[in-house]
Backbone as numpy.savetxt, mean C-alpha at the origin, in Angstrom:
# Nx Ny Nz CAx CAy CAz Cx Cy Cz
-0.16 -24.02 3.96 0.58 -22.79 4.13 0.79 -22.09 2.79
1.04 -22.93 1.67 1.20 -22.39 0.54 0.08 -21.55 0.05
-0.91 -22.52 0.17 -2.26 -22.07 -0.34 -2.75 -20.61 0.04
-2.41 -20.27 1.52 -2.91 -19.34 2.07 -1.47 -17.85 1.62
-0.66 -18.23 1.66 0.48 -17.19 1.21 -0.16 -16.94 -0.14
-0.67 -17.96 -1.17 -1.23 -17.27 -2.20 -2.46 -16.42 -2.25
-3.17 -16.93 -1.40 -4.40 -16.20 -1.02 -4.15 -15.03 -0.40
-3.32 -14.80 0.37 -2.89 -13.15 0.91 -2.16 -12.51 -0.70
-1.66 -13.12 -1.11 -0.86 -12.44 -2.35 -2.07 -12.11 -3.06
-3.05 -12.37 -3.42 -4.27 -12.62 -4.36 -4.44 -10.84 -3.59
-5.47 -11.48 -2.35 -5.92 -9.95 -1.63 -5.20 -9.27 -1.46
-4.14 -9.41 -1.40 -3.02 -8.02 -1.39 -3.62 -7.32 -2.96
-2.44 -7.57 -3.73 -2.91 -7.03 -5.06 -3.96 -6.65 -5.43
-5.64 -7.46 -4.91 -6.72 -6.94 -5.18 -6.85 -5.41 -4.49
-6.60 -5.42 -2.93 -6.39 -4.44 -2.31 -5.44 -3.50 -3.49
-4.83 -3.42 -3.66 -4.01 -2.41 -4.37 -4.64 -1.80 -5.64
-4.93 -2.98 -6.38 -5.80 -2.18 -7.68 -7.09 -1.68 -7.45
-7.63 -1.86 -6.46 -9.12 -1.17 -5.54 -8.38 0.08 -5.00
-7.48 0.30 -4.76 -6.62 1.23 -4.09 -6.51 2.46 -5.56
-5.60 1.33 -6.15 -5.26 2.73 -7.43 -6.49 3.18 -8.11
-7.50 2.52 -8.36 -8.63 2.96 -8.81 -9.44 4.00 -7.87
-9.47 3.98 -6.87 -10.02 5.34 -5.91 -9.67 6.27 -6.07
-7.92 5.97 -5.86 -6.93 7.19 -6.10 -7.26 8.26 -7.32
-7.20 7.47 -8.48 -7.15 8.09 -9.64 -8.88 8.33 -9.60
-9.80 7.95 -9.46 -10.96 8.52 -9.25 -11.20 9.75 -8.34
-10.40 9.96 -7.37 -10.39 11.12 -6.35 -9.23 12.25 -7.13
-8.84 11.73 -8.50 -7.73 12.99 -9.49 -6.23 12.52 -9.03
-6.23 11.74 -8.26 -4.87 11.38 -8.04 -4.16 10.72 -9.23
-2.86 10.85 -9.55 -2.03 10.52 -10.93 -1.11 9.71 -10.26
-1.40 7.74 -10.72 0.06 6.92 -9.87 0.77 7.39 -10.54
2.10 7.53 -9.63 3.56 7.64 -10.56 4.03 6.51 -10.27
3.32 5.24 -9.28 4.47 4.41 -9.23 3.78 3.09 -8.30
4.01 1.99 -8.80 3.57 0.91 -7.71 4.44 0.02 -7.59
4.41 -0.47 -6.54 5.29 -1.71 -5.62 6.74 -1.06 -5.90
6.95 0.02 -5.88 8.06 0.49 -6.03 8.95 0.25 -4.94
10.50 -0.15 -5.43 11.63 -0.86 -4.28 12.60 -0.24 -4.29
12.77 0.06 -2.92 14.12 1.07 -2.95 14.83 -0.51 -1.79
15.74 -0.73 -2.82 16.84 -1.55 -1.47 15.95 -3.09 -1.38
15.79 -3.35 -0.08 14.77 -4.53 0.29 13.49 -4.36 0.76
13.19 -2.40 0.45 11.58 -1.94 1.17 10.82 -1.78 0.02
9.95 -1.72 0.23 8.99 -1.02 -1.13 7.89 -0.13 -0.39
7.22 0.58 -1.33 6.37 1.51 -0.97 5.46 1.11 -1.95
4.20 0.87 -1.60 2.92 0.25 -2.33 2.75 1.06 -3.70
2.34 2.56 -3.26 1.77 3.07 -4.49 2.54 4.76 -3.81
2.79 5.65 -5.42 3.12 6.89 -5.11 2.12 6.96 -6.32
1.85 8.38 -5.42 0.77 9.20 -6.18 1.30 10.72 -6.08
0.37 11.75 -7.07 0.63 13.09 -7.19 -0.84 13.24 -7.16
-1.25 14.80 -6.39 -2.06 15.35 -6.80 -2.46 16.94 -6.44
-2.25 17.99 -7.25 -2.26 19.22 -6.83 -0.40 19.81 -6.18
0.45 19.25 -7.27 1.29 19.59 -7.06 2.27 18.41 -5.83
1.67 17.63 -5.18 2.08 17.05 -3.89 2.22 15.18 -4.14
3.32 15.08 -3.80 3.74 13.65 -3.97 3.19 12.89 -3.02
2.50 12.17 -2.50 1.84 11.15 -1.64 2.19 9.44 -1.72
2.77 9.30 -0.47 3.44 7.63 -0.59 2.05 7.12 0.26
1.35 5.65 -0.24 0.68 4.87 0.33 1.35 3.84 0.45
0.97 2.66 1.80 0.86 1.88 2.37 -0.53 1.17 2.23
-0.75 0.42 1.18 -2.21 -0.25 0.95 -1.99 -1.32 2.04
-2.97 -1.71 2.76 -3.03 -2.82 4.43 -4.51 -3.60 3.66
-4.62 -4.37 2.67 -6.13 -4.82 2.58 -6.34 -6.22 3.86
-7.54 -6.25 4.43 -8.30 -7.20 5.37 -9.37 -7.74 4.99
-9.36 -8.69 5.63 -10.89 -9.81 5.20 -11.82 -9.19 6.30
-11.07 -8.37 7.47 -12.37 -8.04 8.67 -12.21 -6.56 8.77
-12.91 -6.18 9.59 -12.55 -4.68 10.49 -12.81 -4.86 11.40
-11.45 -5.62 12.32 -11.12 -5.59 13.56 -10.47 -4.41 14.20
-9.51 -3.73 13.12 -8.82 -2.87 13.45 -8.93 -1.67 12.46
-8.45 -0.54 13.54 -8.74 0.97 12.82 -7.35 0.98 11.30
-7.39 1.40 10.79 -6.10 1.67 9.65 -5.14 1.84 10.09
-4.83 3.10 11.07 -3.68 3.60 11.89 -3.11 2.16 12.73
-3.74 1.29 13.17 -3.46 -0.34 13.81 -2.83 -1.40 13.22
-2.95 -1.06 11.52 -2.36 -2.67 10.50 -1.30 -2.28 10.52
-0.62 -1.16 11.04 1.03 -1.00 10.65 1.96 -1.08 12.10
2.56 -2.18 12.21 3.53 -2.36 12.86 4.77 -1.51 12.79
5.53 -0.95 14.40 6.41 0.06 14.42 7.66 -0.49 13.59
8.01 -1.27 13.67 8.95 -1.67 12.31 8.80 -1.18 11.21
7.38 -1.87 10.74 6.75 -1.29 9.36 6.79 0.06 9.36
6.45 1.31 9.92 6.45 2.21 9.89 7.78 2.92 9.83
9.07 2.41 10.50 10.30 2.53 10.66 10.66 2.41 8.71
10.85 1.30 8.05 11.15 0.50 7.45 10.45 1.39 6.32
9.38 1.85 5.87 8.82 3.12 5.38 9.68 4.30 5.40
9.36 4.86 6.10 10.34 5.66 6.47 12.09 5.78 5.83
12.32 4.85 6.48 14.21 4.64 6.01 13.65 4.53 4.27
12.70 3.65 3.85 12.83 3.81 2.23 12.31 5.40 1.32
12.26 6.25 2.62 11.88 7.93 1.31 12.55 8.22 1.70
């Protein structure tokens, strides 16, 4: 169990810095990662063209599911209450 909580922690983070690197390749400027408001966080904030943009990085080992699918209505709730 341990092993594998580290292994999601591993691909998480990889997911994220594959994330910020697109971003800022597509002109996007992070202002901010794993940022915590309270007990939520919001993965990555970005700017670009004037406009603040909050991501939710979801990295997977498959594509079982569409993007709009990795986020549970909680999760999406729980988002939310943190902007």
């Amino acid at each position: 169990m341990v092993l594998a909580a580290k292994n999601n922690k591993f691909i998480g983070n990889l997911g994220e810095t594959l994330a910020k690197n697109y971003l800022r390749r597509l002109g996007y400027a992070i202002l901010a990662a794993n940022f915590r408001v309270g007990h939520k966080e919001l993965d990555l904030i970005a700017a670009k063209n004037g406009r603040v943009v909050f991501f939710e990085i979801k990295t997977r080992m498959h594509d079982n599911l569409a993007p709009e699918e990795c986020l549970a209505d909680k999760q999406t709730r729980r988002l939310k209450s943190a902007l």
